[in-house]
N, C-alpha and C positions, 0 to 999 in steps of 0.2 A: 504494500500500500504506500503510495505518494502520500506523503503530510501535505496538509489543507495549507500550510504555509508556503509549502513550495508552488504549489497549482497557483496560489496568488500574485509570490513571485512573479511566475511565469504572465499571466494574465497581465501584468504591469505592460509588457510588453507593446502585446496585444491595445491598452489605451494609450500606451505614447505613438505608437501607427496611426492609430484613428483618430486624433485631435489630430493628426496630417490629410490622411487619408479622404476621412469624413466632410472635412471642409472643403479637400477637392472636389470629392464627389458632390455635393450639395450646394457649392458657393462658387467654386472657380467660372464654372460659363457662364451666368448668373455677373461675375464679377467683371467678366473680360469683356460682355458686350455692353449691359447697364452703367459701368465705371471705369474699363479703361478705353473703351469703345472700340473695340474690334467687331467685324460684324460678325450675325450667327452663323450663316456659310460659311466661313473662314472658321470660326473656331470650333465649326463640327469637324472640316478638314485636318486640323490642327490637332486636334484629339486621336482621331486615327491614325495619321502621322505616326506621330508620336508615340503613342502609345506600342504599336506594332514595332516601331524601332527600340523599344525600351524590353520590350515583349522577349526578341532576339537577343537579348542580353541575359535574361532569366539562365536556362540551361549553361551558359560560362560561369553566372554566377555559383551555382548548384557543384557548377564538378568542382571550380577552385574551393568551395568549402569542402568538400568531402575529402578533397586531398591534403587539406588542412590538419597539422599536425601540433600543438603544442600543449602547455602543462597546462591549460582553461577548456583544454577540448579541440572538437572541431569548429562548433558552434558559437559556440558564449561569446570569443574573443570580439567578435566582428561587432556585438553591441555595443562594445568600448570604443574599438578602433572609428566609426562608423558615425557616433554620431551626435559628432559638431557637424562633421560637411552635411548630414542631413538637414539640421535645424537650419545652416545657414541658406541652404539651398531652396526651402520654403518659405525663408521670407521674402527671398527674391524675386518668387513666383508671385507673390501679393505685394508689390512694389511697382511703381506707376510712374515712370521715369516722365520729362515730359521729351517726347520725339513725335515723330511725325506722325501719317498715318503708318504708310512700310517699316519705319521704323520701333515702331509698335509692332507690328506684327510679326517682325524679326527678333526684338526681345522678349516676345511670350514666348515665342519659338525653344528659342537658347534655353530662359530660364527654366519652362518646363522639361525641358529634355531633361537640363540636370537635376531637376527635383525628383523625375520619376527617374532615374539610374539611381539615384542615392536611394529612393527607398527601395529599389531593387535590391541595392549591396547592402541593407540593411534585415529587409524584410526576409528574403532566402534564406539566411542562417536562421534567423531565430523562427521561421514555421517550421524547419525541416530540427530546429532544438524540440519541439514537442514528440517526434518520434524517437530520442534519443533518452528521454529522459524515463518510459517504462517501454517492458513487451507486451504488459496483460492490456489484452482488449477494451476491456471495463473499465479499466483506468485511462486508457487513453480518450476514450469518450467524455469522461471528467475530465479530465485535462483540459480538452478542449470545449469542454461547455462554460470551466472556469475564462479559459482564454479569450470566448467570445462574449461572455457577460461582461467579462472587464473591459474589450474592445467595444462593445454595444456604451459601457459606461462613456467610454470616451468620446465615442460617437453623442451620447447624451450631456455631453459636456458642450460641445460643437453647435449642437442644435440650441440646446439652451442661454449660453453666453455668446454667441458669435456675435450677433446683431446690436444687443445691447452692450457689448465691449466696442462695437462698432462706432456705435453712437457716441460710449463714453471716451472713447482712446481719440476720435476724429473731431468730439466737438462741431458737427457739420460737417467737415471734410471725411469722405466717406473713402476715398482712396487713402488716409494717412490712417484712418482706422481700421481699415482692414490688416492694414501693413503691421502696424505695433498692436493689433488682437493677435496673430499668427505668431508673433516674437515673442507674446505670453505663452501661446501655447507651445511655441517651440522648447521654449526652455522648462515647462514642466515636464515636454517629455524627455527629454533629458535628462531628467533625473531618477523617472522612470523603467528607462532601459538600464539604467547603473543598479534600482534596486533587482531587477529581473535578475541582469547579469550575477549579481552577486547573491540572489537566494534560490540559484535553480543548480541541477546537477546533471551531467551526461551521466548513463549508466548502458545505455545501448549504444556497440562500437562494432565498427566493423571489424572481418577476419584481420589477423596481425600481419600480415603477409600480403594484405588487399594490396595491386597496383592500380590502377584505374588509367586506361584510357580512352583520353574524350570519345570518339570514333566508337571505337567499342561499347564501351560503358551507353552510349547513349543508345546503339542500337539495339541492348540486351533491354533496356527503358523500355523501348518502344516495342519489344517483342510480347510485352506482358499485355495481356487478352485486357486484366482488370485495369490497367492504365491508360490503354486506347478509349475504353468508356469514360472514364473519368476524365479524360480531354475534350472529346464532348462534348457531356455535362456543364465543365467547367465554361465553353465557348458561350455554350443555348442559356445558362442558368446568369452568367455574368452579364451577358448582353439585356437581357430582360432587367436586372435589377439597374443597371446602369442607365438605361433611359428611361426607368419610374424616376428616379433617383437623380437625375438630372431635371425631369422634368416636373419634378414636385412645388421647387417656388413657382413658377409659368403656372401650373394647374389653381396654386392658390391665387394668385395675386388677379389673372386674368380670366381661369374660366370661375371660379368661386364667387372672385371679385372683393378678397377680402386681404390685404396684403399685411395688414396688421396680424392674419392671425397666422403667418408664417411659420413663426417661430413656435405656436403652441401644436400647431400641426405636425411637424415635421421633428418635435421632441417627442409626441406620442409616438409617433412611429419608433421613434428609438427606446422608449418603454416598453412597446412592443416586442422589438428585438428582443431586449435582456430578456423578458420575461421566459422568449422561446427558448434559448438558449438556455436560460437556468432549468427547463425543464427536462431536456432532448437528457440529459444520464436518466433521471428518474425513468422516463419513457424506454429504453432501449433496454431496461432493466425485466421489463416485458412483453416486450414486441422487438422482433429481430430488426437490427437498425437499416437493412437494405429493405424489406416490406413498410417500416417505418416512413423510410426519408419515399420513398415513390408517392405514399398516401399522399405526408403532409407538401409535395406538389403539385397534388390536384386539388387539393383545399383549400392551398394559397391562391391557385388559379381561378378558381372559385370564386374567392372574394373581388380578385382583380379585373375578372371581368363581371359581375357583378353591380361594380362602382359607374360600370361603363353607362347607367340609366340612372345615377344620381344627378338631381336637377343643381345647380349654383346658387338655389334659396338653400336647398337640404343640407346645410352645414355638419347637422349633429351624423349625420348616417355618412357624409364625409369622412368624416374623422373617424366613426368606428369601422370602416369599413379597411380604412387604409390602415387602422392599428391590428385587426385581424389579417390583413396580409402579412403583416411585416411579422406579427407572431408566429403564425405558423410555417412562414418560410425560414425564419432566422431559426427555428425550433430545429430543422434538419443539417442547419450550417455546421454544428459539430461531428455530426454524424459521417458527412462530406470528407472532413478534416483526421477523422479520424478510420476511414477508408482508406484515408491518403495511408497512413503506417501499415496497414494490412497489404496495402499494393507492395509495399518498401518488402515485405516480409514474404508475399507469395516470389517478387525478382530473387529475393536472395535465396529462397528451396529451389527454384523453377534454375537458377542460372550461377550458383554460388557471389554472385555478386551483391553487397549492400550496400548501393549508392543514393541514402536517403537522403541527402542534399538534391542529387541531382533528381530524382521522382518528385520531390516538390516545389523545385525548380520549374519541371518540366508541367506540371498541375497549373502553378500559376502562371507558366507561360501564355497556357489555353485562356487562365483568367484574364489577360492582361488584353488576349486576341477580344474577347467576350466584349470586357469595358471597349475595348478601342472601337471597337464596333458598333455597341450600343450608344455610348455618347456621339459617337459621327451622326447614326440615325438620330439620336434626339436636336442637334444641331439642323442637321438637314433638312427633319421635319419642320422643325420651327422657319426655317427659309420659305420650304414651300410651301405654308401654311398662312405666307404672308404676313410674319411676325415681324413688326417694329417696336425695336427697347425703348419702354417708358412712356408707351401712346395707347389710348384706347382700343383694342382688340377687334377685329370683324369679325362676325358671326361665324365664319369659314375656319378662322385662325382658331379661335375657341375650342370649337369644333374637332380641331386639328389635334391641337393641345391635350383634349378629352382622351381622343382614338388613343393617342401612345400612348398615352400613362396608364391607364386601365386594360385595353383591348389586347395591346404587343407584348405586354410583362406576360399576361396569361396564357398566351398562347406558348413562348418558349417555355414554361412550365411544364405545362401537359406535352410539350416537344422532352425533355427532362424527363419524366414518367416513363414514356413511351422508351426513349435511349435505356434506362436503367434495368430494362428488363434484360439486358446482355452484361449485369454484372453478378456476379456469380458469390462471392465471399462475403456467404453469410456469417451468422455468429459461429456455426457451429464447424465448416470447414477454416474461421480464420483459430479457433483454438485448436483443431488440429497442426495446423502449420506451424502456428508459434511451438506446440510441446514438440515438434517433428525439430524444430529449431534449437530448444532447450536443450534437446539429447545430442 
């Protein structure tokens, strides 16, 4: 048994990412078109871009950790080494030089690239640290229910102070406030990733004699049956959250029509999350967590198309509807995460190889295609939907607005469901595997 201290540790992690994370997902295009004014065509481009370039970095990142050898692990070290240039590279992202229009364009460019590689060389070690720290199954699902309650916390941090640090840090100047809101939250994670670092423990390592090379190593990755699914997954399940999730201020502020209630919106949802998250150990404790995680996204689907015949008077049914997505899909997020270790474990029986850096590497590589994709279409749509920042909205645009956030989540949901039925590693062949691995 993992000590609840250490699970917390680790979960530390988990909310100094998503006071980064969270604000990109939630605020950045939001912030690029309304405040630094790029337009939304361009920063749905932008997103893709990028994202896909940062994407291709994942898998380098993954093997150079696994080849990683000193007295803090494989893993741990890189939350020390890693991250000042994160913190500084986020705020540059939310800083508002004054240049042109092109040259605006060219410094979002820059600056985001380097935000998303930094959290790349940050984020790779420490998700691929949660497979390292137990083998039992049950435990890993705690682990990661701890790690996404305390990243949901952070996310609930995001949601809740962003705006109002906005207002208080800017004084009216809403570019100078977003800039030193992000410098706060950069330096609390900071401090964050130091206590992870220092109260978590490797205790899963690979063979003593492992070599690993890239070539190799990646293609024995891609030969795992349960790995190919979970790239998938990860593409269909990331892209759907990534354009609710982009598109959640747009849904309030214009088809709602209530811009004030932003922020109480968009923090239930993140109450939402924890709550699923803290439930998904309880849950699996009963119900095999691959029959589990298929249900709860058709139920999430459910909700999300659902919302799709909520009117912009129906406030109240807004807001429950979108805290019950967010709960029962965040409810499977551990489940996801803790598949990912079972994958690490079927490669190392299936190929003698344990290259659990690069398997969740390679997982959120897919995540990364997922977002870049998803945020392009929430960009995109908003173009053609005839959206202009900061003006009264046309029936069409509205309209527009509605379709993605409710209609396209749902759909790669039950796309999700349908994929999962080609994964195989339930509960009872991943405790074979691991006692096949013990002996």
């Amino acid at each position: 048994m993992i000590a609840r201290k250490e699970k917390i540790a680790y979960g530390f992690g988990d909310t100094a990412s998503n006071l980064i994370f969270q604000t990109v997902m939630l605020f950045l295009a939001f912030f690029y078109t309304d405040i630094f004014g790029i337009s939304a065509a361009t920063v749905g481009t932008m997103f893709l871009v990028v994202r896909l370039l940062d994407a291709v970095t994942d898998p380098l990142m993954g093997y150079l950790a696994d080849n990683t050898r000193s007295r803090f692990g494989q893993f741990r070290p890189y939350l020390i080494w890693l991250v000042i240039p994160f913190a500084v590279c986020s705020i540059l992202a939310f800083t508002t030089p004054d240049l042109g229009d092109t040259g605006k364009v060219i410094y979002a460019y820059v600056t985001y690239t380097l935000l998303m590689l930094a959290y790349t060389a940050i984020n790779i070690p420490y998700s691929a640290l949660g497979g390292a720290i137990t083998s039992d199954p049950q435990e890993r699902v705690s682990i990661q229910s701890y790690r996404f309650v305390f990243g949901m916390l952070g996310g609930l941090i995001v949601t809740l102070l962003t705006l109002p640090l906005v207002n208080f840090f800017g004084n009216g100047d809403r570019a100078l406030g977003y800039q030193l809101t992000i410098a706060a939250m950069s330096a609390v994670g900071v401090l964050l990733f130091v206590l992870c670092f220092l109260g978590t423990k490797e205790r899963v390592h690979p063979p003593a004699d492992q070599q690993l090379r890239f070539r190799a190593a990646l293609a024995s990755v891609w030969k795992n049956p349960a790995m190919r699914t979970l790239a998938v997954v990860a593409v269909l399940l990331l892209c759907g959250i990534a354009i609710k999730n982009t598109l959640a201020i747009f849904y309030v502020k214009y088809y709602l029509g209530r811009e004030e209630l932003i922020t109480p919106f968009v923090s239930l949802g993140m109450v939402g999350n924890i709550i699923g998250c803290a439930l998904a150990a309880p849950l699996v404790r009963y119900v095999d967590k691959v029959k589990a995680y298929k249900a709860l996204q058709i139920i999430a689907a459910v909700f999300s198309l659902a919302a799709f015949w909520i009117g912009p008077e129906q406030i109240v049914l807004a807001f429950v509807f979108y805290f019950f997505w967010c709960f029962f899909l965040q409810m499977a997020t551990p489940m996801l995460w803790a598949k990912i270790a079972d994958t690490v474990d079927l490669g190392q029986r299936s190929s003698g190889v344990r290259a659990t850096g690069l398997v969740y590497a390679s997982v959120v590589f897919f995540i990364k295609i997922g977002i870049a994709i998803g945020g392009a279409i929430a960009g995109w749509w908003l173009a053609l939907s005839g959206y202009e920042p900061n003006q009264e909205q046309t029936e069409a645009t509205r309209l527009g607005i509605l379709f993605a956030f409710t209609v396209l989540p749902a759909i790669t949901s039950l796309l999700v469901a349908w994929v999962m039925r080609r994964y195989t590693l339930d509960n009872a062949r991943v405790q074979q595997i691991a006692n096949e691995l013990a002996q």
